[in-house]
Rosetta silent file (secondary structure, phi, psi, omega in degrees, C-alpha in Angstrom):
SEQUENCE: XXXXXXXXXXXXXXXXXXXXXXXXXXXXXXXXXXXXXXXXXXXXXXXXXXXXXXXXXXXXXXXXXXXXXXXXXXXXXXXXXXXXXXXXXXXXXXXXXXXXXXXXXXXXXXXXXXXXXXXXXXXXXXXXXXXXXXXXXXXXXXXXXXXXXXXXXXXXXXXXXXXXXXXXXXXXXXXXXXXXXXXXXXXXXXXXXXXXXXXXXXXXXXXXXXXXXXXXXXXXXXXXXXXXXXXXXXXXXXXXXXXXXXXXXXXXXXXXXXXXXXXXXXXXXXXXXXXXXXXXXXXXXXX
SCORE:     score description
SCORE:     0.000 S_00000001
   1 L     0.000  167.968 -173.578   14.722   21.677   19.540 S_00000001
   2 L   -82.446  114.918 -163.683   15.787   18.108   20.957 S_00000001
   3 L  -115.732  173.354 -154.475   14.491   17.241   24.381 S_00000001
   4 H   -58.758  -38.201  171.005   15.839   14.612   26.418 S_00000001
   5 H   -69.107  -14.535  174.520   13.187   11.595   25.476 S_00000001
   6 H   -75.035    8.833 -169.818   14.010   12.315   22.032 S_00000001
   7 L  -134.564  132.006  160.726   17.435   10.664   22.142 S_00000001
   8 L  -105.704  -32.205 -155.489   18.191    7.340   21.753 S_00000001
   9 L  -108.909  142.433 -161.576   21.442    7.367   19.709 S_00000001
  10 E  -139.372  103.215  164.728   24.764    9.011   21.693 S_00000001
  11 E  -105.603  145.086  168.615   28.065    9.230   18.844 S_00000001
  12 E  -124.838  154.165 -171.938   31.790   10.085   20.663 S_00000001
  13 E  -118.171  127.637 -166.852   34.408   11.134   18.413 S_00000001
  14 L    86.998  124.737 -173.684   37.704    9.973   20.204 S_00000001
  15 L  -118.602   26.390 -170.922   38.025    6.380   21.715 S_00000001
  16 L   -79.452 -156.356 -177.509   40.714    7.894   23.824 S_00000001
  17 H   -84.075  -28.828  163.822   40.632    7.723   28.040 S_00000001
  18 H   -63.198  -46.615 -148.318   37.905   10.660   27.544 S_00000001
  19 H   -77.163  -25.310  178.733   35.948    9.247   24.897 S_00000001
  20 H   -67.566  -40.950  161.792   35.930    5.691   26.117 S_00000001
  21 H   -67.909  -64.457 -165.947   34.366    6.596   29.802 S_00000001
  22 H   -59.895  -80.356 -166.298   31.809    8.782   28.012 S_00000001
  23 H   -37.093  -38.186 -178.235   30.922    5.851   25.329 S_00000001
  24 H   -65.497  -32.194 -150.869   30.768    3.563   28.878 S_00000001
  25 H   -84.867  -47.413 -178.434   28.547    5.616   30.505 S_00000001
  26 H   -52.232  -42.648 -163.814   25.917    6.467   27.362 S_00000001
  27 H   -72.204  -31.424 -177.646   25.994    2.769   26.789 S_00000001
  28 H   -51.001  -36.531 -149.230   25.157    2.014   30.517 S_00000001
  29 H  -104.108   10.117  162.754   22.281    4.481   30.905 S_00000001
  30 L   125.869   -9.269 -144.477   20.456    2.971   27.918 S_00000001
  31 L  -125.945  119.256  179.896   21.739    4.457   24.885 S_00000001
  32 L   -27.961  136.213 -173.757   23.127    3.307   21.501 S_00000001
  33 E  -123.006  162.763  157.411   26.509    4.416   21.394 S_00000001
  34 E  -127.266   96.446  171.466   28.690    4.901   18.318 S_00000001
  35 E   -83.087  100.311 -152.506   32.126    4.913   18.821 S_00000001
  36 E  -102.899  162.958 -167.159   34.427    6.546   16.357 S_00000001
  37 L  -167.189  150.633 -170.304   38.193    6.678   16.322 S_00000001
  38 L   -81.959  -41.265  174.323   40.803    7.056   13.035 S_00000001
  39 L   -89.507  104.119 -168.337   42.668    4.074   14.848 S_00000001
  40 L   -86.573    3.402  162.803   41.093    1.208   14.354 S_00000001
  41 L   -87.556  -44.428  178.598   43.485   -0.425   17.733 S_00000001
  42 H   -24.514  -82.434 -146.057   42.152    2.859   19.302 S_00000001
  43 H  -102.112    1.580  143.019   38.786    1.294   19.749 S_00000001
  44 H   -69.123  -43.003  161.744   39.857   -2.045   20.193 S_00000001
  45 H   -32.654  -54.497  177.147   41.582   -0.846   23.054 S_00000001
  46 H   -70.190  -51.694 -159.436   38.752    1.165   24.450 S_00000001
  47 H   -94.228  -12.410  132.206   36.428   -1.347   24.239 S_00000001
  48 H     8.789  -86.340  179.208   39.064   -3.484   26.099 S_00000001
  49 H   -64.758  -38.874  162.045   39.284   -0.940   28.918 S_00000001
  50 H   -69.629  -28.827  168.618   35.388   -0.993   28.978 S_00000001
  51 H   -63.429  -69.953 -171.550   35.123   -4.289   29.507 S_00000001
  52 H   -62.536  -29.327  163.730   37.737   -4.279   32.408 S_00000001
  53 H   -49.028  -70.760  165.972   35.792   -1.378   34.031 S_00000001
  54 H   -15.769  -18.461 -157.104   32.460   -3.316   33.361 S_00000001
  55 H  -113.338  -50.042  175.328   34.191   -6.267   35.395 S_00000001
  56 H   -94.919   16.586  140.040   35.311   -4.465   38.319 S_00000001
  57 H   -48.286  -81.865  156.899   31.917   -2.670   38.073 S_00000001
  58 H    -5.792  -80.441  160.964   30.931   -6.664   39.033 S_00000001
  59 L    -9.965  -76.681  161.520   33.282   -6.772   41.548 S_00000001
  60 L   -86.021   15.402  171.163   32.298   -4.333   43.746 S_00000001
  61 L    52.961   33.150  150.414   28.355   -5.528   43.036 S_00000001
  62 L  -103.479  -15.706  175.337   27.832   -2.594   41.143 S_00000001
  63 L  -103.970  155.738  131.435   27.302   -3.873   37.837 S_00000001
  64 L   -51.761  116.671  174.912   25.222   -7.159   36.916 S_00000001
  65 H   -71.537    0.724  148.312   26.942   -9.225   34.110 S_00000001
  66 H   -53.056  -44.841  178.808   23.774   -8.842   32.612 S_00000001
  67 H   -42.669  -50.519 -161.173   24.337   -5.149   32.700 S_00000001
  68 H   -52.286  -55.034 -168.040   27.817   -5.534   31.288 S_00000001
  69 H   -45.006  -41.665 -155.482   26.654   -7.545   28.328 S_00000001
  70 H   -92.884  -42.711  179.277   23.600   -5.196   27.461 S_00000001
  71 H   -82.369  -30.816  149.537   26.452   -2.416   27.746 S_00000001
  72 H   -47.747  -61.022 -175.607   28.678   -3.978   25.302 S_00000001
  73 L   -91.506   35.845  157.740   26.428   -4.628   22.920 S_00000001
  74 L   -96.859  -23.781 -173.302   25.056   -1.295   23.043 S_00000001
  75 E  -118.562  128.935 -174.521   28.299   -0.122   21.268 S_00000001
  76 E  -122.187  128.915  176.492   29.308    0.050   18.055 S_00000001
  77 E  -101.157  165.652  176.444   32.766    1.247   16.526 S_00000001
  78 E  -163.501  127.450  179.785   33.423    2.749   13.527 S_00000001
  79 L   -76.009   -1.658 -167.854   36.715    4.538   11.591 S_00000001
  80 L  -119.894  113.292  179.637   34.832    6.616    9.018 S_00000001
  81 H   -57.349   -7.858 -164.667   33.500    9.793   10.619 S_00000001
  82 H   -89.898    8.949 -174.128   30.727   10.285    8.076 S_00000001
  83 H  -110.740   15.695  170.531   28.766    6.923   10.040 S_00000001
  84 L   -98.507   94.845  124.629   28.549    9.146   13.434 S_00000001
  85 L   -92.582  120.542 -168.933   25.015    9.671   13.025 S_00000001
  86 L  -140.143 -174.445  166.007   23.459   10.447   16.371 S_00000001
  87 L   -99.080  -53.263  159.860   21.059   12.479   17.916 S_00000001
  88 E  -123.458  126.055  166.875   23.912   13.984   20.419 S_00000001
  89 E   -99.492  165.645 -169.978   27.601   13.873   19.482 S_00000001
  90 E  -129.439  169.796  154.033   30.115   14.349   21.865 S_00000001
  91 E  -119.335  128.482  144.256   34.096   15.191   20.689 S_00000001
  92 L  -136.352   79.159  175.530   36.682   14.047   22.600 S_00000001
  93 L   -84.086 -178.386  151.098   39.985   14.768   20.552 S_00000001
  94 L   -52.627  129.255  -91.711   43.060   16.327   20.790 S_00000001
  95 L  -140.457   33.763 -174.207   42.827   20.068   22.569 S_00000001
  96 L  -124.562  142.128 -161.303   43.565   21.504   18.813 S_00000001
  97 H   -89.184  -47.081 -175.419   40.916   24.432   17.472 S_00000001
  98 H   -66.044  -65.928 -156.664   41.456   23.791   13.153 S_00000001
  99 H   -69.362   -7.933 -162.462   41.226   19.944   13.960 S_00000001
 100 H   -93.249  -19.124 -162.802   38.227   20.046   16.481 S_00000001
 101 H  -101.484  -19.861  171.651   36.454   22.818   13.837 S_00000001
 102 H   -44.137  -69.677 -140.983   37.543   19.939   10.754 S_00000001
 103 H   -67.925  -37.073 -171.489   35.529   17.419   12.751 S_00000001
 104 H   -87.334  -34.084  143.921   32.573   19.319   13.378 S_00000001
 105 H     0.645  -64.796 -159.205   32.114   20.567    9.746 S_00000001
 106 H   -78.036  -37.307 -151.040   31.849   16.950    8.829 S_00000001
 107 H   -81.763   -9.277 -175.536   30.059   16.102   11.490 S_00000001
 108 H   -69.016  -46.205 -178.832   27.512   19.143   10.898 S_00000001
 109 H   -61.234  -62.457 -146.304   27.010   17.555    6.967 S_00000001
 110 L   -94.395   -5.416  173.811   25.922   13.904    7.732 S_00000001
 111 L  -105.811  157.322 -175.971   24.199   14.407   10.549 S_00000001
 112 L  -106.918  169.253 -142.847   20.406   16.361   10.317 S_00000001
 113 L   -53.747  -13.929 -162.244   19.534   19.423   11.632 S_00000001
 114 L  -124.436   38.977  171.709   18.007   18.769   15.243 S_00000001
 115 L   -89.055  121.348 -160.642   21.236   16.721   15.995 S_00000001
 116 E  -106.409  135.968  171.634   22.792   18.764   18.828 S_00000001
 117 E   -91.860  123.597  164.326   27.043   18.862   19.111 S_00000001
 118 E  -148.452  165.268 -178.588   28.738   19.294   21.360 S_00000001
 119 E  -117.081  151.169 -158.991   32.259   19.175   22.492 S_00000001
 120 L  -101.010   26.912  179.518   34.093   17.827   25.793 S_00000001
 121 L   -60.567  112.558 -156.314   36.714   20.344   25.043 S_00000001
 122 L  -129.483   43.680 -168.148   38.153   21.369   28.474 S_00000001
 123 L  -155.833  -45.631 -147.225   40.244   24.760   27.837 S_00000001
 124 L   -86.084  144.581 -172.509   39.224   25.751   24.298 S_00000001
 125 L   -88.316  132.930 -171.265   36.255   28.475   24.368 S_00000001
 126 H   -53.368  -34.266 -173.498   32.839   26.809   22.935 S_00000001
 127 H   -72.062  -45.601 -158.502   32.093   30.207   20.418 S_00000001
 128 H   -68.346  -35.259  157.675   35.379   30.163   18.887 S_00000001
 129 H   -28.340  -84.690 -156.202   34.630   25.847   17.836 S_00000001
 130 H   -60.715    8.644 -153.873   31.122   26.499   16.620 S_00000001
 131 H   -74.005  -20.790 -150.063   32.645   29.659   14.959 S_00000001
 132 H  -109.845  -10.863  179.927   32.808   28.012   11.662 S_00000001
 133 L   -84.902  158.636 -172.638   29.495   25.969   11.792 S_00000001
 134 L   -93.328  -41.392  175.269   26.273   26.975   10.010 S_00000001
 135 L  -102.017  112.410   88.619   23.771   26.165   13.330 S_00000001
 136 L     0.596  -51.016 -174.607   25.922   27.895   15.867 S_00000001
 137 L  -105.181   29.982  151.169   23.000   27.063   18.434 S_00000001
 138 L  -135.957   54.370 -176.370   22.919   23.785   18.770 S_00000001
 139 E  -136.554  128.976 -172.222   26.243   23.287   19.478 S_00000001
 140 L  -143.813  165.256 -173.141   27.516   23.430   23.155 S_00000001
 141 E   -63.857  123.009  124.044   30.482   22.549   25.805 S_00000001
 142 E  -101.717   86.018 -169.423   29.999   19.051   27.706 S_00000001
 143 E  -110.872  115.855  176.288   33.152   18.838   29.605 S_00000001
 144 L  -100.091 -171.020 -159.557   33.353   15.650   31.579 S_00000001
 145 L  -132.986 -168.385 -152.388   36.180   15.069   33.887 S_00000001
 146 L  -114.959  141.740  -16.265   38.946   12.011   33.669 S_00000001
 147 L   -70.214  119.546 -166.509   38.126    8.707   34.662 S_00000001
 148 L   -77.200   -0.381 -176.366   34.669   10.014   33.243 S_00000001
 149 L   -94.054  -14.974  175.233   32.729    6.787   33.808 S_00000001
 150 L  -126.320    5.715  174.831   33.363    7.784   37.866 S_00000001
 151 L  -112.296  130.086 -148.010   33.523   11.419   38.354 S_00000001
 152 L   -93.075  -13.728 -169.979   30.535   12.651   38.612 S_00000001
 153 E   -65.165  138.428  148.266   30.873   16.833   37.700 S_00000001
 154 E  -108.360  127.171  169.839   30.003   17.668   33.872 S_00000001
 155 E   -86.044  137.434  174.196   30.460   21.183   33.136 S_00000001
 156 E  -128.636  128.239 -135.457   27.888   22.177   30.266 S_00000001
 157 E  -126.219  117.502 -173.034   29.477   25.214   28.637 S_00000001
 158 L   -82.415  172.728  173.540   27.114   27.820   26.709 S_00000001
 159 L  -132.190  143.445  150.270   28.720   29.299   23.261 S_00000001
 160 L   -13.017  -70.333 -177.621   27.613   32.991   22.085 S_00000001
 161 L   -83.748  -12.216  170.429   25.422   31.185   19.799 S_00000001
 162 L   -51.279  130.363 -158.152   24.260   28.076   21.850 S_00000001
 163 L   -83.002  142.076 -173.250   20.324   28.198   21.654 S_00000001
 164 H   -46.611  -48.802 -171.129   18.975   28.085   25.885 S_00000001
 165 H   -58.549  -40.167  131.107   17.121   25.258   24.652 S_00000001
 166 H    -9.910  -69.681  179.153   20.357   22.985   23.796 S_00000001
 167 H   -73.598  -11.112 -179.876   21.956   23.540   27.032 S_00000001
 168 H   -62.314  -77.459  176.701   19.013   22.670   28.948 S_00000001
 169 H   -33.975  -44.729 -159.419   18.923   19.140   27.410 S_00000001
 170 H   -79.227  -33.496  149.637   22.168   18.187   27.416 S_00000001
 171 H   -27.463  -91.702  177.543   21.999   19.710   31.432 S_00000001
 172 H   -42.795  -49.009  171.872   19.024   16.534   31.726 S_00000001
 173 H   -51.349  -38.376 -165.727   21.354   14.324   29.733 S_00000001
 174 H   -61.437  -56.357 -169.022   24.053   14.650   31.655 S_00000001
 175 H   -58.231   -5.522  177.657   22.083   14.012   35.014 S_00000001
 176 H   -82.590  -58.549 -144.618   20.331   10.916   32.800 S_00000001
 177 H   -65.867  -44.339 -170.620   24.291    9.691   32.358 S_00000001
 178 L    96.378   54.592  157.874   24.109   10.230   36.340 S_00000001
 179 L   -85.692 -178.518  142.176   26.203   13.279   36.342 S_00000001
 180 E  -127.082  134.466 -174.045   25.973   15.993   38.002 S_00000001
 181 E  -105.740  149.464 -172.500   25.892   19.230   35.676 S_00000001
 182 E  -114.404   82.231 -167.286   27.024   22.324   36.352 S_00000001
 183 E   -64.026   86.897 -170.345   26.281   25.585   34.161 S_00000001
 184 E  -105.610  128.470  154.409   29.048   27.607   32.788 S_00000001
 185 L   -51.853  149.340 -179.761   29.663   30.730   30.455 S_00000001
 186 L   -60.330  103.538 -179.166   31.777   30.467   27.525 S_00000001
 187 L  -161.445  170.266  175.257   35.504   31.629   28.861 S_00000001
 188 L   -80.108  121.540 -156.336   39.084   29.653   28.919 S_00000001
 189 L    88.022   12.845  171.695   38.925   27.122   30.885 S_00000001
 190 L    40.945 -128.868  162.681   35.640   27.279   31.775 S_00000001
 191 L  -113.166  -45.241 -174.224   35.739   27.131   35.934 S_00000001
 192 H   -36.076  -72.995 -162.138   37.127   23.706   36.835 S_00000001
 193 H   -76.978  -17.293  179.330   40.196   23.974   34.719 S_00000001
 194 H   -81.120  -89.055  152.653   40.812   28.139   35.059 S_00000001
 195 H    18.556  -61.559 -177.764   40.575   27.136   38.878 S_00000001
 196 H   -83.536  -45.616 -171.785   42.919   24.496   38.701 S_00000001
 197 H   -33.751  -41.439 -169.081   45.529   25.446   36.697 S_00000001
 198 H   -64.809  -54.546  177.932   47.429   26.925   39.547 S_00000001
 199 H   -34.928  -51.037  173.294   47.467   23.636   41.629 S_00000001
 200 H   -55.286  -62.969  159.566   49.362   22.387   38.895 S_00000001
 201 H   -47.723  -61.987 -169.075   51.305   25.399   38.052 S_00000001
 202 H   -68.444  -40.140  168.555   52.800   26.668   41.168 S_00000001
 203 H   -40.617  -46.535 -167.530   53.719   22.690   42.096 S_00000001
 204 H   -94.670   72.911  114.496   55.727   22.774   38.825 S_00000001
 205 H  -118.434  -27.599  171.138   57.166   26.051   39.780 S_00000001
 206 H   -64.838  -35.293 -167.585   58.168   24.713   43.322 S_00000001
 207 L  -113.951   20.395  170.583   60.089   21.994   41.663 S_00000001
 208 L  -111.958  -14.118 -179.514   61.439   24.176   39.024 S_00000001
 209 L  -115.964   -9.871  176.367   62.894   26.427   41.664 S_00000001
 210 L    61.251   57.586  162.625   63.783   23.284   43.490 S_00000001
 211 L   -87.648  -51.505 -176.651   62.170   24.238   46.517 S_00000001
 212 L  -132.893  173.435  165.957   60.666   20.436   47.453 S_00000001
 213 L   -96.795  162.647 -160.499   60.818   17.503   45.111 S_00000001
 214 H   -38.925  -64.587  161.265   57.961   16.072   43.242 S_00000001
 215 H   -24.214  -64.767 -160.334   57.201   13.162   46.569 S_00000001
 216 H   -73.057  -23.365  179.741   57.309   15.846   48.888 S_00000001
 217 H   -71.774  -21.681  178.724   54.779   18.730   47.363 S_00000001
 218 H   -56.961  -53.374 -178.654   52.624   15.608   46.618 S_00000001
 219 H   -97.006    1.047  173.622   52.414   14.697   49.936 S_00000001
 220 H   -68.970  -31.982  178.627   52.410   17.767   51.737 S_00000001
 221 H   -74.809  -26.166  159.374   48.902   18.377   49.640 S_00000001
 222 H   -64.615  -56.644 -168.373   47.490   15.268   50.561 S_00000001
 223 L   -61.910   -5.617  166.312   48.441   15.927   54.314 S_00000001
 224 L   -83.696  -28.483  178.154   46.141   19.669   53.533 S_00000001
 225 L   126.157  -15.054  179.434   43.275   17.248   52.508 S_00000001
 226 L   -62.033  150.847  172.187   43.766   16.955   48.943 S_00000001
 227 L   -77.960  -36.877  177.727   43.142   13.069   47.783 S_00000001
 228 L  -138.599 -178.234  168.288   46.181   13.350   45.696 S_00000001
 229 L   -83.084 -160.510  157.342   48.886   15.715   44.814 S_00000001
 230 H   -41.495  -67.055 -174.721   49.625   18.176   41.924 S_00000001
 231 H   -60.810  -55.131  178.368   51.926   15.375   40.182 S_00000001
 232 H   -63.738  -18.419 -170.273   50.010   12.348   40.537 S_00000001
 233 H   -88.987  -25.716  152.972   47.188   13.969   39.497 S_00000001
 234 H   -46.388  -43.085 -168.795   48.992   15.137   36.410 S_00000001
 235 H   -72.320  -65.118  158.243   50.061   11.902   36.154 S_00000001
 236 H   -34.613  -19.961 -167.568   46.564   10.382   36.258 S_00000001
 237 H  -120.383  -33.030 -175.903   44.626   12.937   33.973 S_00000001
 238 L   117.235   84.562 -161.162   47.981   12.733   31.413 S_00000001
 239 L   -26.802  -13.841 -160.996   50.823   14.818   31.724 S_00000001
 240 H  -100.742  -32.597  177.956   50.555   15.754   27.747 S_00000001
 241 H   -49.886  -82.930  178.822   46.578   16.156   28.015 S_00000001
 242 H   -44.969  -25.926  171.099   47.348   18.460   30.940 S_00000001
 243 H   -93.088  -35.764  154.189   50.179   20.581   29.321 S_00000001
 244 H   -13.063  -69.825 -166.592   47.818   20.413   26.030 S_00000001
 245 H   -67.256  -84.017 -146.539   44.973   22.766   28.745 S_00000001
 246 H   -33.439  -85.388 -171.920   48.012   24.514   30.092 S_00000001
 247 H   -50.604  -31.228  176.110   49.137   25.883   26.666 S_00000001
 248 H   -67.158  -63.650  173.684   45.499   26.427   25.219 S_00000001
 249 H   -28.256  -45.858 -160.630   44.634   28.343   28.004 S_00000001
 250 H   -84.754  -58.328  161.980   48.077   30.330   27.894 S_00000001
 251 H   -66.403  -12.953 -162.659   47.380   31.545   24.207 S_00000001
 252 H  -100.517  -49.407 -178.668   43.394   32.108   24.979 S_00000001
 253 L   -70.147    8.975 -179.746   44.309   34.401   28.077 S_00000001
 254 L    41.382   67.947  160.124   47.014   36.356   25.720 S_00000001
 255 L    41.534   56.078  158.576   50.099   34.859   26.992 S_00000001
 256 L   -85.518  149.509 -152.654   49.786   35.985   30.729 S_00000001
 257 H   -64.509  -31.416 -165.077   52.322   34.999   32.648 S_00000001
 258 H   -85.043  -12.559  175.392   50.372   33.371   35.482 S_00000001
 259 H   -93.355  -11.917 -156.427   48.965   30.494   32.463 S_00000001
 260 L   -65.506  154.105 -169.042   52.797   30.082   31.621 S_00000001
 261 L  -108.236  150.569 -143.221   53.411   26.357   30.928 S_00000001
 262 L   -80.301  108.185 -170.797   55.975   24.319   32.344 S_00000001
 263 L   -64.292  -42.839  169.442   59.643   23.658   31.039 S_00000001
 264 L   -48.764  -45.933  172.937   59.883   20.759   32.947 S_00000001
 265 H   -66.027  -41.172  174.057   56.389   19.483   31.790 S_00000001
 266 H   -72.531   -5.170  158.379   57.269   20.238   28.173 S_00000001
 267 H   -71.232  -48.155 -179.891   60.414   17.908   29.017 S_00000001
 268 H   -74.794  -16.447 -177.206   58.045   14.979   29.933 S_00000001
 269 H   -68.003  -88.378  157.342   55.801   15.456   27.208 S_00000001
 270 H    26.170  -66.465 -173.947   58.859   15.728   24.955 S_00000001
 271 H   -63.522  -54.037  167.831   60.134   12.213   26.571 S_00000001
 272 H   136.531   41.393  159.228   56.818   10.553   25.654 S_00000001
 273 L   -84.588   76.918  165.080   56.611   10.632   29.565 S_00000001
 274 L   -76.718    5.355 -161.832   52.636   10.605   29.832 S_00000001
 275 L   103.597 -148.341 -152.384   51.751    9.310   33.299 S_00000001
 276 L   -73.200  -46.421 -154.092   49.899    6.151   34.273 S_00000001
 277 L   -80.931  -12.683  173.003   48.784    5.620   30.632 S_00000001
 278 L   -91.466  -35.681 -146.580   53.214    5.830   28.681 S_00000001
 279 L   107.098  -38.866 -178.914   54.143    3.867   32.379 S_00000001
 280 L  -151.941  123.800  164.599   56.229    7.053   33.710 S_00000001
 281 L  -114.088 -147.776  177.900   55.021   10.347   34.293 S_00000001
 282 L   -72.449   -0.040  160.550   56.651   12.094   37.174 S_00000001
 283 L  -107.476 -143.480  151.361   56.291    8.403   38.693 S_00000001
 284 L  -138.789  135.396  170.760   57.178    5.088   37.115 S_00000001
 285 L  -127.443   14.130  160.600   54.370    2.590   36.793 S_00000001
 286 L   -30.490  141.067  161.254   56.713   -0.159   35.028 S_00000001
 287 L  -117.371    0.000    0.000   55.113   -3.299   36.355 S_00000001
């Protein structure tokens, strides 16, 4: 199996707000990155957004512009999925089980055998992905958390068939990336997001019953100690991302009531209201 000095090359599939922090971080901590995306603005974008981290990385005298440079050119993009050859892939798609089980198929052919997968998947259960794969055990959960180039928890998520040896590594990558990892059983929602769900939910049930408005549950949760509220943080992680978990979750728990997803939230999706990243979520961020 693949131990942690054996990898040099790091591919992410999705150049989205996951996949772009994970591609910053592999390229910071040393490692050839490959960044793939369908949308070839996708990863113009991304590496955009890395750049402007990279700068106020600088800023705050945590980066070097040597660093930056040497982290740039550490990364390579590419639209044709069959050139993510790596040593560890990561997925960060869309929160959908046929396209996530597409991806790894191909990504299972072109890559060879002691290539370990895994996906950043952060609702969908790790056995039922790999269900469809031929090595089952060397494919495991790495669920980072959003902006992923600064938060430091990784969950690393075993599958039925993930071999001990697999999660162990990617457990040392992540703490190479300068996570911290955390060691979770295969279940929906893992702990973070099974955990969380409520914060979210009962806020969107409060303002669905019109108890407080959006402002006020926000800040009554800050004034409890939270750094932000329910909404902004929806707003911040992506309102569509976030009803995306909500509804995966909500079928994987066999539609219990306490996973039910939001009418309101399925209004903002609906609007193309995504948060921070359409300009208006449950805020406005028009400049």
């Amino acid at each position: 199996m693949l131990k942690l000095n054996d990898i040099k090359t790091i591919g992410i599939v999705g150049a989205g707000t996951m996949g772009l922090g994970i591609a910053q971080i592999s390229a910071m901590a040393g490692f050839k990155t490959i960044l793939f995306d369908i949308d070839e603005q996708m990863l113009v974008k991304a590496v955009q957004m890395i750049t402007k981290n990279l700068e106020k990385g600088i800023e705050r005298g945590e980066v070097t512009s040597d660093q930056k440079e040497e982290t740039l050119n550490r990364i390579t993009s590419v639209t044709n999925l069959d050139l993510v050859v790596a040593d560890v892939v990561v997925e960060a798609i869309v929160e959908k089980l046929s396209i996530k089980q597409q991806v790894f198929a191909t990504l299972e052919k072109v890559n060879i055998e002691h290539t370990i997968l895994a996906s950043n998947t952060s609702s969908i259960p790790i056995t039922q992905i790999a269900a469809e794969l031929q090595h089952p055990q060397r494919f495991v959960g790495m669920h980072f958390f959003n902006p992923a180039h600064i938060m430091k928890l990784v969950e690393v998520i075993s599958g039925v068939g993930t071999a001990p040896e697999v999660a162990a590594t990617i457990k040392e990558l992540a703490t190479k990336l300068g996570k911290v990892p955390v060691m979770a059983k295969d279940a929906p929602g893992f702990i973070v997001n099974r955990v969380a769900r409520h914060f979210y939910l009962e806020g969107l049930k409060l303002l669905e019953e019109g108890v407080a408005d959006v402002e006020t549950i926000d800040q009554l949760m800050q004034s409890s100690g939270f750094k932000m509220g329910p909404f902004q943080l929806m707003d911040l992680i992506g309102v569509d991302t976030n009803f995306s978990v909500t509804t995966s979750m909500f079928d994987a728990f066999y539609k219990d009531p306490k996973f039910r997803p939001s009418r309101i939230q399925q209004q903002k999706v609906d609007a193309g209201h995504h948060g921070r990243k359409s300009g208006q979520g449950f805020y406005s961020y028009e400049k």
